[in-house]
C-alpha positions as CSV (number, residue, x, y, z in Angstrom):
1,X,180.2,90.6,127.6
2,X,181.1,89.4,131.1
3,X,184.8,88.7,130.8
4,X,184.0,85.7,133.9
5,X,181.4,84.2,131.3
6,X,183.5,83.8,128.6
7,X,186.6,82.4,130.9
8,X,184.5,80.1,132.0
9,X,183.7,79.0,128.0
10,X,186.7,77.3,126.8
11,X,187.4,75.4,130.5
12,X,183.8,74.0,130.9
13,X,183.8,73.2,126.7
14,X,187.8,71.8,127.2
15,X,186.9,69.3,130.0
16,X,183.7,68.1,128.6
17,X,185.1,67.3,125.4
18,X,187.9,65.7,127.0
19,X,185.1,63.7,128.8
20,X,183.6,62.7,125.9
21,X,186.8,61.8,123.6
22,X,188.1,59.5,126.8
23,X,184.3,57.4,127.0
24,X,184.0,57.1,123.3
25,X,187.7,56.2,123.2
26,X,187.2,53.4,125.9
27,X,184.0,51.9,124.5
28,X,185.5,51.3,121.0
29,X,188.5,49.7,122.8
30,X,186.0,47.9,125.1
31,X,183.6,46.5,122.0
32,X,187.2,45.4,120.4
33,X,189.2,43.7,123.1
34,X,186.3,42.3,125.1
35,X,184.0,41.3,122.4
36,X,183.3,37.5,123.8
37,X,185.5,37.3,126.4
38,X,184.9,35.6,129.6
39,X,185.9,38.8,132.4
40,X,189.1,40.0,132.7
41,X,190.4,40.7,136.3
42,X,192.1,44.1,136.6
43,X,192.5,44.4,140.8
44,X,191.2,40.4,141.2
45,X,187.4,40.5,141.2
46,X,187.1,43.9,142.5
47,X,187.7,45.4,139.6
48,X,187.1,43.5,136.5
49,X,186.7,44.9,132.9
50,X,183.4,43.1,131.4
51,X,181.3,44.3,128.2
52,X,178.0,44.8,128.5
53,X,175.5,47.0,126.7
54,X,173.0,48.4,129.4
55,X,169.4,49.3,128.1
56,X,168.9,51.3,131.3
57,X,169.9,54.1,133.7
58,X,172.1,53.0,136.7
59,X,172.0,49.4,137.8
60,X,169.9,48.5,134.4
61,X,166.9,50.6,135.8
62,X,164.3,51.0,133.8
63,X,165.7,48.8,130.8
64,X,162.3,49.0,129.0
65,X,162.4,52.6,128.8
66,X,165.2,53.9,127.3
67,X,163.3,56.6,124.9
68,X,162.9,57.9,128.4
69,X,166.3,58.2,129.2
70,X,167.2,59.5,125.8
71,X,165.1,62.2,126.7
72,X,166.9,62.8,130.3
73,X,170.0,62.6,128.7
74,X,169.5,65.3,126.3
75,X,167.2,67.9,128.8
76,X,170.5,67.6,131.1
77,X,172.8,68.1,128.3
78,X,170.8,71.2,127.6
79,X,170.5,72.4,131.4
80,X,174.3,71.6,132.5
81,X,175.4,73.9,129.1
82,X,173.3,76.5,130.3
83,X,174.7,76.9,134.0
84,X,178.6,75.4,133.0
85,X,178.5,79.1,130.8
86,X,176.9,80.8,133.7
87,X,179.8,83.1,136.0
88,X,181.0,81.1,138.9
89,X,184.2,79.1,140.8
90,X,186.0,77.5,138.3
91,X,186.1,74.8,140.2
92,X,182.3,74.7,140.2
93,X,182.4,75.3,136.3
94,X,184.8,72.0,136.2
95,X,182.7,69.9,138.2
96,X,179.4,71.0,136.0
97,X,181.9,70.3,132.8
98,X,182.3,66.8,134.2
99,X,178.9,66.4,134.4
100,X,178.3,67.7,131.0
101,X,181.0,65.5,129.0
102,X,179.7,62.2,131.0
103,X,175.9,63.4,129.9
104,X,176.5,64.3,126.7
105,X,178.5,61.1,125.8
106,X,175.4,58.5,127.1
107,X,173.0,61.0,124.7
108,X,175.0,60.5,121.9
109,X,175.6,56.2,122.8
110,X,171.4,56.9,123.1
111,X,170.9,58.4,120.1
112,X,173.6,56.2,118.0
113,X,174.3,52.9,119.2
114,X,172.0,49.9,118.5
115,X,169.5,48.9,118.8
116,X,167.8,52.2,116.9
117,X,168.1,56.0,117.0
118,X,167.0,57.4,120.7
119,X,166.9,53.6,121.8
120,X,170.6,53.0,121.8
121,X,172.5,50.7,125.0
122,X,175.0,52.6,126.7
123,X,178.4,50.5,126.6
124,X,179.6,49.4,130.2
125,X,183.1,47.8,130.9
126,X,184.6,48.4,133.9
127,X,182.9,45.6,136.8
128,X,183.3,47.1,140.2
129,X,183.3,43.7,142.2
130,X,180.0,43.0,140.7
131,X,177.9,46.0,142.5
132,X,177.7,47.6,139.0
133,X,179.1,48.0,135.5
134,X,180.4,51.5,134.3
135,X,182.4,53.4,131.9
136,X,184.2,56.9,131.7
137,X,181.3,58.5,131.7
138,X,179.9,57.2,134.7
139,X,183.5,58.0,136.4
140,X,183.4,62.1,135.4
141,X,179.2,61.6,136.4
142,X,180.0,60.8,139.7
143,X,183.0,62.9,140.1
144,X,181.6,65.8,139.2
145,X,178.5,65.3,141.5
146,X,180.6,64.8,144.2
147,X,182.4,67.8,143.4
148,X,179.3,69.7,143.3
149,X,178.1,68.7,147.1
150,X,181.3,69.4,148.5
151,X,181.3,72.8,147.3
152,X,178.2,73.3,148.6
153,X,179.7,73.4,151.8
154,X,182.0,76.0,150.8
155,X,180.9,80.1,151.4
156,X,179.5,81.3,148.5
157,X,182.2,83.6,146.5
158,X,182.0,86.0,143.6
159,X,183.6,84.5,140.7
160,X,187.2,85.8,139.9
161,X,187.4,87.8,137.1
């Protein structure tokens, strides 16, 4: 067994856990303190925290369809498992964990959340100045993308054993 593989196991499965428990966390605190509440400035109206159940992928696209993005959800959950256990960087494994925690979590709101199994709203709260409406999820998404471009830029290096 490659000794760089299974490193990379327990960081990749640590931070997408963490991922996960921090969004699921968050929306249950969200659905209980902002159940009916007008929004609640945070940093005035740039950053407000506002529950809203989104149907849809980013910016409520595609609120029709969310069968569809059920099935997005769990073909990247699948793909991001695959090459988060693959050797590499570990900061290249932590940027794919990211990704994985954030997917994993809107494929299980998806899957779970009303209105109906694989047609479930993803649970938004946090108002950036009214662009758009995120959550956790969306944060470590992001992040972890972001990660993942930057290293691009990097040489390419073996993996440290």
């Amino acid at each position: 067994m490659d000794t760089t593989t299974s490193r990379r196991v327990p960081l990749v499965m640590g931070i997408a856990v963490l991922v996960l428990l921090l969004d699921q966390a968050t929306k249950f605190w969200a659905e209980s303190a902002l159940t009916g509440r007008a929004p609640i400035p945070v940093i005035g109206e740039f950053l407000q925290l506002r529950l809203l159940y989104n149907p849809g992928a980013a910016f409520s696209i595609g609120a029709g369809s969310t069968w569809v993005f059920t099935i997005v959800a769990a073909v990247a959950v699948v793909m991001l498992a695959r090459y988060g256990m693959q050797p590499q960087t570990k900061l290249r494994a932590a940027a794919l964990a990211l990704m994985l925690g954030g997917a994993t979590t809107h494929l299980l709101d998806r899957l779970f959340r009303p209105p109906g199994f694989a047609r479930g709203h993803v649970v938004d709260f946090l108002d950036y100045n009214g662009w758009f409406v995120g959550n956790v999820a969306d944060i470590a998404l992001v992040c972890g993308a972001i990660l993942l471009v930057l290293l691009s830029f990097t040489p390419t290096k073996q993996p440290a054993e």
